[in-house]
C-alpha positions as CSV (number, residue, x, y, z in Angstrom):
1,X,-7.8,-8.5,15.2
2,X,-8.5,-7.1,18.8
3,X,-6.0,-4.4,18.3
4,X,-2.8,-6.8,17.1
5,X,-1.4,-6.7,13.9
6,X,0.9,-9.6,12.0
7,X,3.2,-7.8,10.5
8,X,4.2,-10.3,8.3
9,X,0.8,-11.1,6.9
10,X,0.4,-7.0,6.5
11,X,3.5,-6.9,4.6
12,X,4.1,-10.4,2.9
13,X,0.4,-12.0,2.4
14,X,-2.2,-10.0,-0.1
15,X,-5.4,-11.6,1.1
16,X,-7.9,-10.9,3.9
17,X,-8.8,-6.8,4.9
18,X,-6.7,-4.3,6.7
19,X,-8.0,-1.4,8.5
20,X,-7.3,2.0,7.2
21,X,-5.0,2.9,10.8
22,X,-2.6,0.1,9.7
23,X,-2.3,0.8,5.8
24,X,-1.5,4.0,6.2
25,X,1.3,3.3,9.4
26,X,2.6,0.6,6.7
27,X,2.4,2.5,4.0
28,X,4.4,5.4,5.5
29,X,7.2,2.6,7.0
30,X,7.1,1.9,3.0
31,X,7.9,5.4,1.8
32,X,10.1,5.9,4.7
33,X,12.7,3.4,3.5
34,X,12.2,4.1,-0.2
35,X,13.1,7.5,1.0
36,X,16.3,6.5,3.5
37,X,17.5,4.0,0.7
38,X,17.5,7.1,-1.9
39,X,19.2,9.2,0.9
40,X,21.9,6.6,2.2
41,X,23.1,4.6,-0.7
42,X,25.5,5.8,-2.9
43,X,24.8,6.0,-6.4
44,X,27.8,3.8,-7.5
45,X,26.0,0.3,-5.6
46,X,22.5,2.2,-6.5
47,X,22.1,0.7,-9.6
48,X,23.5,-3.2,-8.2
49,X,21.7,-3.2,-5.1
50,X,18.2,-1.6,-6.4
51,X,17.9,-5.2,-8.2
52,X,16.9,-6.5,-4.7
53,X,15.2,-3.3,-3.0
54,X,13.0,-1.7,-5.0
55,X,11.3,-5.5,-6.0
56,X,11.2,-6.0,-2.2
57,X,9.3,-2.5,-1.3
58,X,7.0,-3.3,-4.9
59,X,5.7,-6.5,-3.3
60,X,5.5,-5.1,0.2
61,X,3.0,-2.2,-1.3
62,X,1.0,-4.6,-3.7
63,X,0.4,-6.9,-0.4
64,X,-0.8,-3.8,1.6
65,X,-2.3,-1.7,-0.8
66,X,-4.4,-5.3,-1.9
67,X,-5.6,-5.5,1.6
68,X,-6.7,-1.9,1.9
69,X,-8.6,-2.1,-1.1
70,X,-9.7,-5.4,-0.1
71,X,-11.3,-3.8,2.9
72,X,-13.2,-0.9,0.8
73,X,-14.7,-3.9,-1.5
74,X,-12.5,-3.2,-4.7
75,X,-10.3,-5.6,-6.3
76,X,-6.8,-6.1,-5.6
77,X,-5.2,-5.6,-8.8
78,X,-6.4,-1.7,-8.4
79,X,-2.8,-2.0,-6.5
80,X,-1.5,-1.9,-9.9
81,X,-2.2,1.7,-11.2
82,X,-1.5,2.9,-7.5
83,X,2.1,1.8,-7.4
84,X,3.0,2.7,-11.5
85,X,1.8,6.3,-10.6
86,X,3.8,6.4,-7.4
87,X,6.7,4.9,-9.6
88,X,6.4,7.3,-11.9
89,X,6.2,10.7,-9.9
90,X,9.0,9.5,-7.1
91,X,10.6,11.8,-5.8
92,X,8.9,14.3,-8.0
93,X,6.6,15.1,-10.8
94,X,8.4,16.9,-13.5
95,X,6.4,15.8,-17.1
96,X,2.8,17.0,-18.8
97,X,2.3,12.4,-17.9
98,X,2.7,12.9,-14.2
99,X,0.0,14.8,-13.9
100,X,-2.0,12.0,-14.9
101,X,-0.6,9.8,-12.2
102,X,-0.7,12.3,-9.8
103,X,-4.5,12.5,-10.3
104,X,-4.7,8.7,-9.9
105,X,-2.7,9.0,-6.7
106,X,-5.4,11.3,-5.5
107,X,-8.0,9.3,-6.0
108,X,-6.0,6.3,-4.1
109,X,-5.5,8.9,-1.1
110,X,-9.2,9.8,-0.8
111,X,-10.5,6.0,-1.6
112,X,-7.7,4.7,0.8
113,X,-7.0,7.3,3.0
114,X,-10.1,9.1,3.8
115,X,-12.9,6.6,3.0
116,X,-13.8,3.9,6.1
117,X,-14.0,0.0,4.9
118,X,-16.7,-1.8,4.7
119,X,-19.7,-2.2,7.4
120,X,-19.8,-6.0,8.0
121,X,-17.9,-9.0,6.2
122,X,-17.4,-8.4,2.2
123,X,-16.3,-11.6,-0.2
124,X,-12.4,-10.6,0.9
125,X,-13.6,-11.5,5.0
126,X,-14.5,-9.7,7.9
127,X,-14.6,-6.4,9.1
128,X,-11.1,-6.3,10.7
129,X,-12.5,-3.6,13.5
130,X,-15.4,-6.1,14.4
131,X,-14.9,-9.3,14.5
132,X,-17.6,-11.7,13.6
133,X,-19.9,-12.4,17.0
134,X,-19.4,-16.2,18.3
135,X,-22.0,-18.2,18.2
């Protein structure tokens, strides 16, 4: 990785390991246009043009959040819980259910946030902040 990132394989590809620097930066450019969309569309074309938005910024966090959790050894489809809690409490928690998904969305910022990936290649590839050696 040597530093660089592909964008495009960060946002549009769910295999291989991301570090946690990255996830979070693209995670936040994630929230960050869910959050100007919200704020700068009206809600007369809200409805028409969230058909091709909100499936856009879904796939875009399942491809990042897959490679995150790709890089602390879990499974990909964990992605899945992640993004129906954040579904569910945007922009706020207001049922007895959210708290439930709010929990889950703890758990997702500790395991994703706060926890380092893996030491050393796992079965999704190498360590993205140390490169295999060549031989």
């Amino acid at each position: 990785m040597n530093g660089q990132i592909d964008w495009s394989a960060l946002f549009f590809s769910a295999g291989g390991r991301t570090p946690r620097a990255w996830s979070l930066i693209a995670a936040a450019i994630l929230l960050a246009i869910a959050a100007l969309y919200e704020a700068i569309v009206p809600t007369a074309v809200h409805w028409l043009t969230g058909w091709f938005v909100y499936p856009a910024l879904i796939y875009c966090g399942v491809c990042v959040l897959s490679k995150r959790l790709h890089d602390r050894g879990r499974s990909g489809w964990l992605a899945a819980p992640i993004l129906v809690a954040t579904v569910a409490v945007w922009p706020q928690p207001d049922s007895f259910f959210d708290f439930a998904f709010s929990l889950i969305l703890i758990w997702a910022a500790v395991e994703l946030g706060a926890m380092p990936g893996e030491q050393g290649s796992n079965r999704y590839g190498p360590n993205p902040l140390r490169p295999p050696l060549a031989v």
